[in-house]
C-alpha positions in Angstrom: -19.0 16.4 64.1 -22.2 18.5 62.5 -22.2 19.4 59.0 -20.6 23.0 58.0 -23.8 24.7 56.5 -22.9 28.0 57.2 -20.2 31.1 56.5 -17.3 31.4 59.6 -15.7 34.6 59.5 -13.4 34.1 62.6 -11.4 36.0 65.0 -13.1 39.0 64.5 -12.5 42.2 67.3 -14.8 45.8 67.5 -16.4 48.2 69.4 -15.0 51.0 71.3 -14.3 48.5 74.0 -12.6 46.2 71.9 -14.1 42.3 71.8 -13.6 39.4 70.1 -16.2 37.8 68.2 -17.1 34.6 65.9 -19.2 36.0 63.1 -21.4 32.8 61.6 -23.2 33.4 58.4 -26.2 30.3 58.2 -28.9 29.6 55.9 -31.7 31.4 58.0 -29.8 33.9 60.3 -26.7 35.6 61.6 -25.1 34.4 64.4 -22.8 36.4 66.3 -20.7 35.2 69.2 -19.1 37.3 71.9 -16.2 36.0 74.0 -14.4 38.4 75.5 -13.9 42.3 76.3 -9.9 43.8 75.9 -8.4 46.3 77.3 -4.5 48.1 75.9 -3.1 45.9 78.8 -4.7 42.7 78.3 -4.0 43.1 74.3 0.1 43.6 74.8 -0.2 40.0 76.5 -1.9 38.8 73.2 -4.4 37.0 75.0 -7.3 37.5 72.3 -4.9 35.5 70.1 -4.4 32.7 72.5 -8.5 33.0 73.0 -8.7 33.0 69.5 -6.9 29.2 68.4 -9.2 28.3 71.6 -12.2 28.9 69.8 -11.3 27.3 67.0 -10.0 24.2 68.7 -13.5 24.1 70.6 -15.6 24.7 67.7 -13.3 21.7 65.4 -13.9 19.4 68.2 -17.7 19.8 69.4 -19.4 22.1 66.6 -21.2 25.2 66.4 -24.1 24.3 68.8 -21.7 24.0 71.7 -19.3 26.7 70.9 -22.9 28.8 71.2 -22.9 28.1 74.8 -19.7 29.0 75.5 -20.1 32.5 74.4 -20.4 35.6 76.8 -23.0 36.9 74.4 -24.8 35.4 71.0 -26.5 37.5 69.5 -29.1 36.4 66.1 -29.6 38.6 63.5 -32.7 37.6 61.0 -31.7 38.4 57.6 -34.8 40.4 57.5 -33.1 43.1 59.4 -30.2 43.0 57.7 -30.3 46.5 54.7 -26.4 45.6 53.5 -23.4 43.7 54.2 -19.9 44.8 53.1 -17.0 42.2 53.1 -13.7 44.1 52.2 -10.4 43.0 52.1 -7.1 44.7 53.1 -6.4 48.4 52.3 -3.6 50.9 52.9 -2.5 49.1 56.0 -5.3 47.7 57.3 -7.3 44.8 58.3 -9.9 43.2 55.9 -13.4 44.0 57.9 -17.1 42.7 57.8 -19.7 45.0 57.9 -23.5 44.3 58.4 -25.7 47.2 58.2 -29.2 46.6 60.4 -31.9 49.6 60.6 -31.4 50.8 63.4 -27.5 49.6 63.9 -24.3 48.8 62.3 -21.5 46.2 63.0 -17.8 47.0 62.1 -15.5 43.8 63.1 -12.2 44.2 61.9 -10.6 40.5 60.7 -7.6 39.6 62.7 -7.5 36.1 61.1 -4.0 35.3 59.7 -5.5 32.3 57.6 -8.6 34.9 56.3 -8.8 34.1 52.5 -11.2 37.0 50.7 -11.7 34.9 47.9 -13.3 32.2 49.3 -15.1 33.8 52.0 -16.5 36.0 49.4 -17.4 33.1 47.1 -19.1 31.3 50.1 -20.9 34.3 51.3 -22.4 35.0 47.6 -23.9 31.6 47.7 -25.3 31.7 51.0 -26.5 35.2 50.7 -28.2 34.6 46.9 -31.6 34.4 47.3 -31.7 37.2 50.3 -32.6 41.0 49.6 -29.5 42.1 51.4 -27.2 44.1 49.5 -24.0 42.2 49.6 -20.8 44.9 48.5 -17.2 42.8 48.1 -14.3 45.5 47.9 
């Protein structure tokens, strides 16, 4: 099993077409992985839950490089593009969220986690994230 050197923030869904996504913080990048697209119907089944444990099964067994190539879409974001990146935790109802703020684009996922701990995520996110000009906002 490879070594952890980088920030998971799982079972994440967004988009107007909603879709489930791995959100991986490493040392020189951001990685985010798509899985799947949901629909009203699909989500009453709670499939993107089921899809979900999968994930994390997969990526506890073989690792990050492999969970990679399972993904629908994987997309690399250099922290060079990245202006800000917003970690907030639960609010008036709602889900904790990550947000990462590009030039030209923004990313909203929504946290659907049960196990999320803010805390630590935002402890492990500060020390990965220290010596990058990214404005990092924890709320």
């Amino acid at each position: 099993m490879e070594k952890k050197n980088y920030v998971w923030i799982h079972f994440t869904m967004g988009g107007k077409i909603l879709r489930l996504k791995e959100v991986f913080f490493t040392k020189k990048e951001i990685l985010v992985l798509t899985f799947n697209w949901y629909t009203l119907f699909t989500l009453m089944f709670r499939s993107h839950f089921r899809e979900a444990a999968r994930i994390k099964e997969y990526l506890d067994e073989y690792g990050l490089e492999e969970l990679t190539k399972m993904a629908r879409k994987v997309e690399k974001i250099p922290y060079s593009r990245v202006k800000q990146i917003r970690l907030s935790n639960r609010r008036r109802g709602m889900r904790p969220l990550i947000e990462i703020i590009m030039d030209k684009k923004r990313e909203i996922l929504r946290i659907h986690d049960k196990e999320f701990d803010y805390s630590s995520t935002k402890k492990d996110l500060e020390e990965i994230l220290k010596n990058k000009k990214i404005e990092v906002i924890f709320d």
